[in-house]
Structures are given as structure tokens and as C-alpha cells.
C-alpha positions as CSV (number, residue, x, y, z in Angstrom):
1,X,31.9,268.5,158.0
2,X,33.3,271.8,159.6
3,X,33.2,272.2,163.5
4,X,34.9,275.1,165.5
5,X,34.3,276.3,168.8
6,X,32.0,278.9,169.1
7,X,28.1,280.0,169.7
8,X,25.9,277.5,167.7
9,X,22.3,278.6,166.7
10,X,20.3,277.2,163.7
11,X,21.0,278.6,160.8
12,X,17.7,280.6,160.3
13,X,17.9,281.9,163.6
14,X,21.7,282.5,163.4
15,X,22.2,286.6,164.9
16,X,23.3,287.2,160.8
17,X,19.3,287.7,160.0
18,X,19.8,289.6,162.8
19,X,22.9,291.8,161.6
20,X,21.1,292.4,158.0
21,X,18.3,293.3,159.1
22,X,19.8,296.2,161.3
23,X,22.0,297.2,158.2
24,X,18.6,297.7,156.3
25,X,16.9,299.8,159.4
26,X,20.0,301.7,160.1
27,X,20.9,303.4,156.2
28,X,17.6,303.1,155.0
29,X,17.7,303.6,151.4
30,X,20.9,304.7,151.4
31,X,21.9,301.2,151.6
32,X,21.5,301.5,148.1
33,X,23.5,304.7,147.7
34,X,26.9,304.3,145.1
35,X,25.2,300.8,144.1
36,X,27.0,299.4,147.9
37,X,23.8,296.8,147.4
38,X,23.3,295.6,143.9
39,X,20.2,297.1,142.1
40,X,21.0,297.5,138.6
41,X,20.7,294.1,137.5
42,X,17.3,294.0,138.8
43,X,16.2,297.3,138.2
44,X,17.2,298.5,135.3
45,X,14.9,299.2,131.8
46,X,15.0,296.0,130.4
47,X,14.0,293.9,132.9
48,X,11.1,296.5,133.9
49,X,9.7,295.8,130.3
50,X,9.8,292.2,130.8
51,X,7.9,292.8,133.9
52,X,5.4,295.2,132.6
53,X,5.1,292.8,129.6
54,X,4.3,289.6,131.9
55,X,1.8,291.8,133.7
56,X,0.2,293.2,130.7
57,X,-0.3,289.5,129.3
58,X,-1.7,288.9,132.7
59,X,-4.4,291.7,132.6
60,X,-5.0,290.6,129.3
61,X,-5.9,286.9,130.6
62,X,-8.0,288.2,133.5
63,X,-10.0,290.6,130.9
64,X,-10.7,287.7,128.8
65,X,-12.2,285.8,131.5
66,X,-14.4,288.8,132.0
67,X,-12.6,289.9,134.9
68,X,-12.5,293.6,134.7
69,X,-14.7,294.8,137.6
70,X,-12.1,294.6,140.3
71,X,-8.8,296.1,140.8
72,X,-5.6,294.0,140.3
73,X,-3.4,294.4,142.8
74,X,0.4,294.1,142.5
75,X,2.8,293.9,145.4
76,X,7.0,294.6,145.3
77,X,8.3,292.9,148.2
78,X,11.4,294.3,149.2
79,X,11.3,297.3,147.0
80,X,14.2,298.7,147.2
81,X,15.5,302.3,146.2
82,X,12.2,302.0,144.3
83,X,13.6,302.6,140.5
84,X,12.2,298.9,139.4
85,X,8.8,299.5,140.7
86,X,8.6,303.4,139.3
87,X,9.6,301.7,135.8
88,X,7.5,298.9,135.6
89,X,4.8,301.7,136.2
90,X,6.0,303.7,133.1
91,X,6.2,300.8,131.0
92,X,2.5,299.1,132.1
93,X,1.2,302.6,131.7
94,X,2.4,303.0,128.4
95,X,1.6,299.4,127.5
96,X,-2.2,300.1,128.3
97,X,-2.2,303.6,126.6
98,X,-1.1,301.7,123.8
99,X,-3.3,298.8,123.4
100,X,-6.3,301.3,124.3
101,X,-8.4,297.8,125.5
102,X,-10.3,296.8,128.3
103,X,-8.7,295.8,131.0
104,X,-9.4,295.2,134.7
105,X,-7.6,298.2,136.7
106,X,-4.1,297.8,138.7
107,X,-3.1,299.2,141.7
108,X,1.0,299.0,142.2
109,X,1.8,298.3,146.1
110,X,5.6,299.0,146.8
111,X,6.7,297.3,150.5
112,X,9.8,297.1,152.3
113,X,10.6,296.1,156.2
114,X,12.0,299.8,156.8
115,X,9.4,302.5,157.4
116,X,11.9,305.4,156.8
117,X,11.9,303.6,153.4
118,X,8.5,303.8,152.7
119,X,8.2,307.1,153.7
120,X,10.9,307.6,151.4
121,X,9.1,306.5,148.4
122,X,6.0,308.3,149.4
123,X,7.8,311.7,149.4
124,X,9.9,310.8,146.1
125,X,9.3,313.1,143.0
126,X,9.4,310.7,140.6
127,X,6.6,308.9,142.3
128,X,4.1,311.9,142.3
129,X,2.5,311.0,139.1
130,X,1.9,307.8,140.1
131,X,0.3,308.5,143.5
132,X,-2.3,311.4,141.9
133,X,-3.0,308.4,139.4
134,X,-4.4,306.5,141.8
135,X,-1.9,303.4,140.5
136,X,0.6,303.1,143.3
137,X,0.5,303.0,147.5
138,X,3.2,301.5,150.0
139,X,3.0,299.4,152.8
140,X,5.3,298.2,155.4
141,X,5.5,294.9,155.5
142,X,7.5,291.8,157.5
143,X,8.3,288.8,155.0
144,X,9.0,287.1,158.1
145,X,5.3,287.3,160.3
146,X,2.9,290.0,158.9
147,X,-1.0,288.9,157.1
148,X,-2.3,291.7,156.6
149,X,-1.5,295.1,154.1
150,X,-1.7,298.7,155.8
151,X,-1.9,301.0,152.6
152,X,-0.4,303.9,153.2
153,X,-2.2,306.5,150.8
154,X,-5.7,304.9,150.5
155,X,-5.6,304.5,154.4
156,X,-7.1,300.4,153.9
157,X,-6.0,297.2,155.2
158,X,-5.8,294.7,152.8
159,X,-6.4,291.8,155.2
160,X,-7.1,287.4,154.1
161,X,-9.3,287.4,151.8
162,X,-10.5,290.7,150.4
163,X,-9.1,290.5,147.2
164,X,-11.1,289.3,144.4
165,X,-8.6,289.2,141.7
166,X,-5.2,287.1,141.8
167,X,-2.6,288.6,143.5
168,X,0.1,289.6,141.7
169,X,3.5,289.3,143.5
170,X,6.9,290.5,142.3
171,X,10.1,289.2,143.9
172,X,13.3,290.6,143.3
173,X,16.9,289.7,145.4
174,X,14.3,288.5,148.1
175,X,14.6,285.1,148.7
176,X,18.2,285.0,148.9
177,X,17.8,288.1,151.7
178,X,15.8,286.7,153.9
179,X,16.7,283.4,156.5
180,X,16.5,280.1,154.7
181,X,17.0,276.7,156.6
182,X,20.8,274.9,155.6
183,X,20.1,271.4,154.8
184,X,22.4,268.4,154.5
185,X,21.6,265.0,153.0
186,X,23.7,262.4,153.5
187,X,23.7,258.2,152.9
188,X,19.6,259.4,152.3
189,X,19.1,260.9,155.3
190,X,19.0,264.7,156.2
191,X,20.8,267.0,158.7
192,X,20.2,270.6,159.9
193,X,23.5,272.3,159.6
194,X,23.8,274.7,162.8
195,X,26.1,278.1,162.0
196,X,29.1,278.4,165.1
197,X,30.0,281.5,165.4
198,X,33.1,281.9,166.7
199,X,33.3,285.5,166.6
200,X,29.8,286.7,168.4
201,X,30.9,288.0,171.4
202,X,33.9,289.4,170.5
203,X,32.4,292.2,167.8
204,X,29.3,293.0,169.9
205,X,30.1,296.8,169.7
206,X,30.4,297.0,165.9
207,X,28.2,298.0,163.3
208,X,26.3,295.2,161.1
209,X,27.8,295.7,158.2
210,X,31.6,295.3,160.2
211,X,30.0,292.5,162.3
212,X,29.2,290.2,158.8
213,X,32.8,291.0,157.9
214,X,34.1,290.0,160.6
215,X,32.3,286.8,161.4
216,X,34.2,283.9,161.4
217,X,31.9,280.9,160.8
218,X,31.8,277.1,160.8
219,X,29.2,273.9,160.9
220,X,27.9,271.4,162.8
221,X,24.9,268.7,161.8
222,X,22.2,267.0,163.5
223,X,19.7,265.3,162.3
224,X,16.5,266.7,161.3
225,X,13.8,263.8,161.3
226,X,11.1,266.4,161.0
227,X,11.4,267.7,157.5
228,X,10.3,263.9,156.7
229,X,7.3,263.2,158.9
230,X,4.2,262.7,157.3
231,X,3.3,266.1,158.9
232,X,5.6,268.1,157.2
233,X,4.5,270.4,153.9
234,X,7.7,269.5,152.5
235,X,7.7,266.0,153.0
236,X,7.7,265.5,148.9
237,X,10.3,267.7,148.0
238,X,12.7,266.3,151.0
239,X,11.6,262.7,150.0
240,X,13.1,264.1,146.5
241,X,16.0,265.1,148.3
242,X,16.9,262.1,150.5
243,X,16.6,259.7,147.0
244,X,18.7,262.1,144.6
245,X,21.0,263.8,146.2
246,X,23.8,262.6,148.4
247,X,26.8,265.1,150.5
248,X,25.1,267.9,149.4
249,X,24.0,271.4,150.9
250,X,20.9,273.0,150.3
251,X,19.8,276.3,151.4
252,X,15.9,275.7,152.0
253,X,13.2,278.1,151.6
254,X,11.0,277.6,154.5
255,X,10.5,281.1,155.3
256,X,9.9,282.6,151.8
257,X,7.2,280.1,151.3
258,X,5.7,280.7,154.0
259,X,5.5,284.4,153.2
260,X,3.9,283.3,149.8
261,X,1.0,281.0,151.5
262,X,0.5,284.1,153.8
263,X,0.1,286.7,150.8
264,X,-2.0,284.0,148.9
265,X,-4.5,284.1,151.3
266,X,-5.3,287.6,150.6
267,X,-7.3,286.9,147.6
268,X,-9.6,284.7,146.8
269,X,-8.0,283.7,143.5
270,X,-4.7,282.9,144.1
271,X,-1.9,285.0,143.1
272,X,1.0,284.7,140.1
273,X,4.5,285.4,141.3
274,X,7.3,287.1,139.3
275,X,10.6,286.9,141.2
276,X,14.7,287.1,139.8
277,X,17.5,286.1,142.0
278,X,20.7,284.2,142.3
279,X,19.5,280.4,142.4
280,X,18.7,277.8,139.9
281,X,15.1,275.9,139.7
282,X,17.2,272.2,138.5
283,X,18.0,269.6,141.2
284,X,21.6,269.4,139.4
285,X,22.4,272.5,140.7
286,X,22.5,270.9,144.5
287,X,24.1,268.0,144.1
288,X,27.4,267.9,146.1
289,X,26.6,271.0,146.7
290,X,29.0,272.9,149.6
291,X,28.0,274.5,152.3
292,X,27.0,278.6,150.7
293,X,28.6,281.1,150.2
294,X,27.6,284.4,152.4
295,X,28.3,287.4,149.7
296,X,28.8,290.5,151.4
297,X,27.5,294.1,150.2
298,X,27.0,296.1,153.4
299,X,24.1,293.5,154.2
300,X,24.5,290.0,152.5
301,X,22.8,287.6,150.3
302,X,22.7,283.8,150.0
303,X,21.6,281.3,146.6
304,X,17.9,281.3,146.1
305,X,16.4,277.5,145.9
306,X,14.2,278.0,142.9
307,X,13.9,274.2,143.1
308,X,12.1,273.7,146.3
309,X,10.4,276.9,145.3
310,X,9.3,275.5,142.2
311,X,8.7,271.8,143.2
312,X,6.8,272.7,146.4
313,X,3.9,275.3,144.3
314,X,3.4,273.1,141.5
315,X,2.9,269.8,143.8
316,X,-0.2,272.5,144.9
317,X,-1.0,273.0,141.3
318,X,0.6,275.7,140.3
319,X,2.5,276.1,136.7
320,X,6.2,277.3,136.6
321,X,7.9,278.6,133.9
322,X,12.0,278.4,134.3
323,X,14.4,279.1,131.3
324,X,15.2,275.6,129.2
325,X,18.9,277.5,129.3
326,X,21.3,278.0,132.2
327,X,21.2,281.2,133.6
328,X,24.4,283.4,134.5
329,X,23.8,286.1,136.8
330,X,20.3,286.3,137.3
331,X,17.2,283.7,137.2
332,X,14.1,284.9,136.3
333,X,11.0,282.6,136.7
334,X,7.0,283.4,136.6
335,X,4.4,280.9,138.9
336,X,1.1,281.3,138.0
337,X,-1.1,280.0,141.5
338,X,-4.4,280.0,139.8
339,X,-6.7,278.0,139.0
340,X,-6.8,277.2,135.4
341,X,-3.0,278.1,134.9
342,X,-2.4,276.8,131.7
343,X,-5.6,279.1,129.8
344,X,-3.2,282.0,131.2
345,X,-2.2,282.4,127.4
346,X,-0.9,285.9,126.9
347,X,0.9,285.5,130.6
348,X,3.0,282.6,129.2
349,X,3.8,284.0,126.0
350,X,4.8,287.3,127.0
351,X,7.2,285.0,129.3
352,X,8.2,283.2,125.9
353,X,9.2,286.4,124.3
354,X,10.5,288.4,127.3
355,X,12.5,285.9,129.6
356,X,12.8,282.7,127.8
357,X,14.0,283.6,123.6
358,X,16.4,287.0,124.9
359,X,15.5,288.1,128.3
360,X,17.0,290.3,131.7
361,X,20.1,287.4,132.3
362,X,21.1,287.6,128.5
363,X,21.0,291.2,128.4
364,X,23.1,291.7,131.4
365,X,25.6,289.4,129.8
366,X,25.7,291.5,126.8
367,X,26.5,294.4,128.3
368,X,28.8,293.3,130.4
369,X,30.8,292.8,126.9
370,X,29.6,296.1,125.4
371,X,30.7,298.4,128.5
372,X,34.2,297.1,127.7
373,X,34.0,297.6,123.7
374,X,32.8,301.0,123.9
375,X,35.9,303.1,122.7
376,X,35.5,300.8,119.5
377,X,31.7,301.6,118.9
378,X,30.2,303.6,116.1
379,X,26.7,304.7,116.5
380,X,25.2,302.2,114.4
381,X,25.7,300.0,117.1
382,X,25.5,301.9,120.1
383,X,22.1,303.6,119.0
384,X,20.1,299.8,118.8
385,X,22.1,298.7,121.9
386,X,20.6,301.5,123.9
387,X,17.3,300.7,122.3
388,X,17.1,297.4,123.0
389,X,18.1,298.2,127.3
390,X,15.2,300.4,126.9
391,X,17.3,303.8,127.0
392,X,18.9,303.1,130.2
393,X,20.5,306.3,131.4
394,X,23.7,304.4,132.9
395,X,24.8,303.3,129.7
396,X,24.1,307.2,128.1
397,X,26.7,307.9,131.0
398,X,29.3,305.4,129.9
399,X,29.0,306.1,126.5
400,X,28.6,309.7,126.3
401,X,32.3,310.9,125.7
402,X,32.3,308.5,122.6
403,X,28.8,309.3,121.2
404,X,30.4,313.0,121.4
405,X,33.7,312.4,119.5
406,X,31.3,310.6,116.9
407,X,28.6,313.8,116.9
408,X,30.5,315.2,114.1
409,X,30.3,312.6,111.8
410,X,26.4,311.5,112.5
411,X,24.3,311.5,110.2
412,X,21.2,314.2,110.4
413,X,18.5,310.8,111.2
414,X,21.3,309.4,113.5
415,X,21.2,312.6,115.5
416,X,17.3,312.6,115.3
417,X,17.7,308.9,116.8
418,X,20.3,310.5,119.4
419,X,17.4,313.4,120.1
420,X,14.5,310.7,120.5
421,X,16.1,308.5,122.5
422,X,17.7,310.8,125.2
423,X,13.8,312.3,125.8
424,X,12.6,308.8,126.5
425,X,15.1,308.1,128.5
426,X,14.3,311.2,130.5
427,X,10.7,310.5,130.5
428,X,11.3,307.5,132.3
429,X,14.0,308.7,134.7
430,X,14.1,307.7,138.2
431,X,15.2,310.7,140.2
432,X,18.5,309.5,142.0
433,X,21.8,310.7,142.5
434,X,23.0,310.8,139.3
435,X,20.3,313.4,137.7
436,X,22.9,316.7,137.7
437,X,25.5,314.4,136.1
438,X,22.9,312.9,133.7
439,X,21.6,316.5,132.6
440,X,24.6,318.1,132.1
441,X,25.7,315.2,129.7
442,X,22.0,315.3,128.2
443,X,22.4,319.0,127.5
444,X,26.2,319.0,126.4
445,X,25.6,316.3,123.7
446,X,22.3,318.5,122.9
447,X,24.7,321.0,122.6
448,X,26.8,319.7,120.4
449,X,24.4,318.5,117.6
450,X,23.1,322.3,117.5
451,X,19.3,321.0,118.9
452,X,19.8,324.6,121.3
453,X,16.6,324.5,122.8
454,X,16.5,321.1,124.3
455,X,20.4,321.5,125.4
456,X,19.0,324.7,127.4
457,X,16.2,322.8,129.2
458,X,19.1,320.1,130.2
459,X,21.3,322.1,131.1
460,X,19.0,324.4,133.3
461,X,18.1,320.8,134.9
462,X,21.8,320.0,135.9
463,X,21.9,323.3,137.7
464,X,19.1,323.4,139.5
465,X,19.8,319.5,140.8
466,X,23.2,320.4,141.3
467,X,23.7,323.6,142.9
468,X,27.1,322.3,144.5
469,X,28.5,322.1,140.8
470,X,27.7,325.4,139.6
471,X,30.5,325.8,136.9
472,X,31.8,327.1,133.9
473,X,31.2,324.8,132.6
474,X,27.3,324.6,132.3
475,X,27.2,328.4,132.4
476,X,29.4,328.5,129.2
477,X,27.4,325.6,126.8
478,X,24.1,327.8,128.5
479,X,25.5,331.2,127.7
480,X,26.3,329.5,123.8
481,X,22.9,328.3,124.0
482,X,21.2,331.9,124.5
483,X,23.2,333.3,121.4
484,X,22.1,330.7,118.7
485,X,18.4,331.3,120.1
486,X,18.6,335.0,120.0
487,X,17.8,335.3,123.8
488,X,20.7,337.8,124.4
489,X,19.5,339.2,127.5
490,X,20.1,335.5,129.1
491,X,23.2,335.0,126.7
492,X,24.6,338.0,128.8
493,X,23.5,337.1,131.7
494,X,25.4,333.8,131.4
495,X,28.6,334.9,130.1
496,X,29.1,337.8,133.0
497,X,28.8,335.0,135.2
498,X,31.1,332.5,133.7
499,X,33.6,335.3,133.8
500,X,32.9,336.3,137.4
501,X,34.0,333.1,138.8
502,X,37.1,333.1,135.8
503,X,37.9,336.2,134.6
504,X,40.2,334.3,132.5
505,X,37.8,332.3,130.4
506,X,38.2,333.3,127.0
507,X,35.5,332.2,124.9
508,X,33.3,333.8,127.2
509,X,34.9,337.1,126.9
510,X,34.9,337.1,123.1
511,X,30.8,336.2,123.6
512,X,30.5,338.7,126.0
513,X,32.4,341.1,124.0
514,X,30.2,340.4,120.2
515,X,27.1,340.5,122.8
516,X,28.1,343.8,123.9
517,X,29.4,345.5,120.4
């Protein structure tokens, strides 16, 4: 058991909640800017099918129950840069389309603590559709005290109890974000482990994200009678804790569920939560447990106690479903808070299929492997891998220079494949920093299996997103582009400009030259 001098606080109340929450208000969501806070792992294709597929099944469920007459509404906390939530839109959308059944209607609420965030989202491109749909509004919202939703296109307050329909919650990297109680149970009794801070004083003046990196931190214990008085809501699962467990650490909860009992009072019928973190749901996982880890990334994040999570909702009656297997990076678990939760058939399987037989964690294993074997890929296995992560435009990126030096040697329905999957991918495209990059290597491999007309559009795209990188480059492949489509006044128009900015540039001159002649 750790004790230096320094400032002691409780752990939940420690001035490091404090510290991340500043970094959040301060960038906004630039926080997310060159990936300085995780978000592909959690927002990236494949998991957004999963989701959309769990929330389909759900639909499904409620329509069968003859639940169609009211909206479903479901709510991102902690949304993010707002690519998950602008997928699983494109993906439910296209899932409904599809099926072409009844179902009740959905309403997609994106929230974050951060107002200059939701604004954010609310002026995004990419979200336009969406809004004019009537499918998706934002609210600002604090895990940590708020009851009540203030919409910020429909101009309503969602407040206890006006929804009719289960609430549909989805949780990503939040309960590892937000403060958590640090537990210690030892010879069957449990402590409180205070944070000391032994550098609080002394970094006052820095900014939060230097402040976390500088803190120097230690622990001290008391104990903490409270957590098993008959009283207490988590009486059961400490109880559990005191018999099972002995020198162990565990990060509790308390706050995230007491965000979930807030948001299940809004409806009337409960709510089903969808959440993926860092944390395991088995009571193994704590045993001898050490005191966490604090993982920095301009904020910070903690291990999420799926466990107590878990244990606590189903001793109210709800029904989890956890992977049989271990997870590796991420945990992705579904609890269905209604009443009736097993009749929830399609919700389950769709879990089944999606999370439990190949799902988010497995995939993100994968291609950890596959980014590193990409110089040794042919297209007949690059083509399904895309596939299969939903024709993520990050790994289009990585593997673009080889897909080009095998473009020669594709066959006519590989490059159909290639053509197919590069305008679904740009269908579902969440507008970030990346779209000039991801253009210009749209168009160029356009380019260079002759499709002329659809390297144009990309290439136009990379221009206009990118003014700063107006090159050559792009002017060239556009000026090539013209020629084969027989638009010669643009062809020319290209090619005098490539050679305005190098007069040297000689494939442009010989263009310019059999344009001319």
C-alpha cells in the first residue's frame, strides 16, 4: 500500500476529472485531431455495422410486439468527432431500405459535455442528410448530473418519462472517461483508496494535458463501511467482492450507473445499452488486481468494470450478453433493461452474429496483422479484407501504393470490385481531415485502371478540399483525364496550368503540344 506526501482527495473527486474535463472544453473536437484520442477502434465501419445490426434486431423486436407508433430514440453519449454515430446512420438506413418492413421510427441523438462540440456536429456536412431526414438531433449533456435532454434541432426537452419506447443507449470509451470510485478489499473487508497528489500545487499554471503528465501520484486507504450497509445499491455486488476477492483493486462504476438509472427514467420502458471499452465483465479479471493504470492521450482513460456493470443491472433484471471469449483490445457487451428481455430475439442474435462468432475486438486484431503484411498482399486478399471492415477508407490509404503496383495485373472483375468498393466507401465517408488525401488516392487508382470519368470527379474532389495542395500532380492525372474523354477544352486548360507552376514538366508539354497540333 503506496503513501507519499502530498494533497489527498478521493479518488472520484481527485482534480484529474477535473484536468480531463478542461482538456475536452479547451480543443473541442480537435482533441480528436491526428487520432491524439483514440477513435478508430471505436469508430470505424465494422463496428458501426455491428451497431446498426444490434439496433435493427432491436426495431425488429419492438415491431413484433406491435410497437411501431412511437419513435425510438437512440442516444451516443460522449460522441465524439461524430464518425461512429454518422455510420451507424448509413448502415441502419441502409439496413431498413433493405428489409423494406415495418418498423417503429428512430431518431439518432448525438451528446457530448462540450457545446462547441455539438455545434460542431450540427454544422458538419456529412451530417446534413441526416438532419433534413429528420433521424438525427444533438444534445449537450453532463454524465455526471443532467435528467433531462435539450434537442437541439427539434427544439424539445426530452425530460423522465416522456418516452414511450425503450431507450436505446450507445456507450463507447465512456465509462473508462468519466470518475469511477478506487476500491480495495482486503482480509474481506473494503477500503476507499484516496489519490495523493504530490504534484498539485506545483503545475497549477499548466495546461491539462501537461498537468496529467506531470502528476506524480500515490495511495492511501481507509475504510469504507458504507458500500456494505444494508442501504447501499451495491451492497450485492460488494458482498461479492468482500467473499471472492482478496488484495485487489477495483475501479467501481458508481457514477456511470448512476448516469444509466438517470437516462432510464426517461422512458417508460426501460432502455437497452450498447457500450465498448477497455474492461472485462469476469470477476477473474480483479483479482489481485493493482492499483490502475492512468493511460494518457491528451485527456486519459482508466479500465471499465463491465463486472459491477453487468452484475449490478441484471440483479434489477436485466439480461447481459458478454463474449464466452477473452477480449483483446476492446469489450463489446449489449444489456437489454426491458421487461421481457429474453423474447428480444432478433436483438440477441444479431449480437450472436455481430460481436460474439467474429466481431469489432477480432477484427481489430486482424488488422493489426494485415497493416503489417501489406507489401505481401495480392488483391485476392486485400479486396475481401476491405470488404469484410466495411470499406474503411484508412485501410484504402495504407494500401493504396500496393493495390497500384498490382492495377496492372488485375483482372477486368477485380478492377470492377476495386471500382465498387471505392464508391461505397465514399458513400459512407465521414468528412474529416483526410478527404483531399483520400480523393486524390481515389482518383489516381481511378486513373490508373482507365475508369476516366470517375478518376475526374475524385480528383476534382481532392482539389476543391485541398486548395493548399494544388499540384502537379492532380493537375497532370486531371489534364490525362480530359484527353481520354475528349473534353480538350479542359484537357488544355489543365495542362497550361501544370506547366505554369513547372515549365519543366514534360509529359504535360508533349499533351499540351498533341492538344495544340
Amino acid at each position: 500500500m503506496m503513501h507519499n506526501e502530498g494533497q489527498r482527495f478521493r479518488f472520484s473527486e481527485a482534480p484529474v476529472w477535473e484536468w480531463q474535463r478542461a482538456y475536452y472544453e479547451q480543443r473541442g473536437l480537435d482533441a480528436w485531431a491526428e487520432n491524439q484520442v483514440p477513435q478508430y477502434i471505436t469508430s470505424n465501419p465494422m463496428i458501426a455495422a455491428a451497431y446498426a445490426e444490434m439496433i435493427f434486431g432491436f426495431l425488429q423486436d419492438l415491431a413484433a410486439k406491435g410497437k411501431t407508433s412511437e419513435t425510438v430514440t437512440i442516444l451516443e453519449l460522449g460522441a465524439g468527432v461524430g464518425r461512429l454515430a454518422f455510420q451507424i446512420l448509413t448502415k441502419l438506413i441502409e439496413l431498413r431500405n433493405y428489409a423494406a418492413t415495418e418498423l417503429p421510427a428512430f431518431r439518432y441523438v448525438m451528446t457530448d459535455l462540450v457545446m462547441e462540440n455539438v455545434v460542431g456536429w450540427r454544422n458538419h456536412s456529412s451530417m446534413e442528410p441526416y438532419i433534413q431526414q429528420g433521424v438525427l438531433d444533438f444534445a449537450q449533456f453532463d454524465a455526471m448530473k443532467d435528467t433531462a435532454l435539450d434537442l437541439v434541432v427539434a427544439g424539445e426537452t426530452i425530460q423522465p418519462g416522456d418516452l414511450q419506447q425503450p431507450l436505446l443507449i450507445i456507450a463507447n470509451y465512456f465509462f473508462d472517461s468519466i470518475p469511477q470510485e478506487l476500491l480495495y478489499v482486503g482480509e474481506g473487508q473494503i477500503y476507499e483508496c484516496d489519490l495523493i497528489l504530490s504534484s498539485a500545487e506545483e503545475h497549477v499554471d499548466l495546461a491539462p494535458s501537461e498537468k496529467l503528465k506531470a502528476m506524480e501520484i500515490s495511495y492511501a486507504y481507509r475504510l469504507a463501511p458504507q458500500y456494505s450497509a444494508e442501504s447501499s445499491p451495491y451492497r450485492d455486488v460488494i458482498s461479492l467482492y468482500e467473499d471472492e476477492l482478496e488484495d485487489s483493486h477495483i475501479l467501481f462504476p458508481e457514477a456511470g450507473l448512476s448516469c444509466l438509472e438517470r437516462l432510464g427514467t426517461l422512458s417508460t420502458a426501460g432502455y437497452m445499452l450498447i457500450t465498448a471499452d477497455k474492461g472485462d465483465h469476469r470477476l477473474d479479471y480483479w483479482k489481485f488486481a493493482e492499483p490502475p493504470e492512468f493511460v494518457l492521450h491528451g485527456s486519459f482513460s482508466l479500465t471499465a468494470n463491465y463486472h459491477a456493470i453487468r452484475y449490478t443491472l441484471e440483479q434489477q433484471g436485466g439480461l447481459a450478453c458478454f463474449t464466452a471469449h477473452h477480449y483483446k483490445d476492446i469489450n463489446v457487451g449489449c444489456i437489454l433493461m426491458v421487461a421481457e428481455p429474453m423474447s428480444y430475439v432478433n436483438t440477441r442474435l444479431a449480437y450472436l452474429r455481430e460481436v460474439e462468432r467474429f466481431g469489432p475486438d477480432d477484427f481489430f486484431s486482424l488488422k493489426e496483422w494485415f497493416d503489417r503484411q501489406v507489401t505481401r498482399m495480392e488483391l485476392k486478399q486485400i479486396l475481401p479484407f476491405w470488404r469484410l471492415g466495411g470499406y474503411d477508407a484508412e485501410f484504402l490509404i495504407l494500401c493504396a501504393e500496393r493495390i497500384s503496383d498490382l492495377l496492372p495485373d488485375a483482372s477486368d472483375e477485380e478492377m470492377m470490385d476495386m471500382q465498387h468498393g471505392m464508391h461505397s466507401m465514399w458513400s459512407s465517408y465521414y468528412v474529416m481531415d483526410k478527404q483531399g488525401e483520400l480523393a486524390f488516392i481515389t482518383g489516381q487508382l481511378f486513373n490508373a485502371m482507365y475508369m476516366y470519368e470517375d478518376a475526374k470527379y475524385f480528383l476534382e474532389r481532392s482539389m476543391k478540399a485541398d486548395k493548399d495542395k494544388f499540384n502537379t500532380d492532380v493537375l497532370y492525372d486531371l489534364a490525362v483525364c480530359c484527353y481520354e474523354l475528349e473534353m480538350e477544352e479542359e484537357a488544355l486548360a489543365y495542362a497550361r496550368k501544370v506547366l505554369a507552376l513547372e515549365p519543366q514538366h514534360e509529359e504535360a508539354g508533349s499533351l499540351l503540344e498533341s492538344l495544340e497540333g
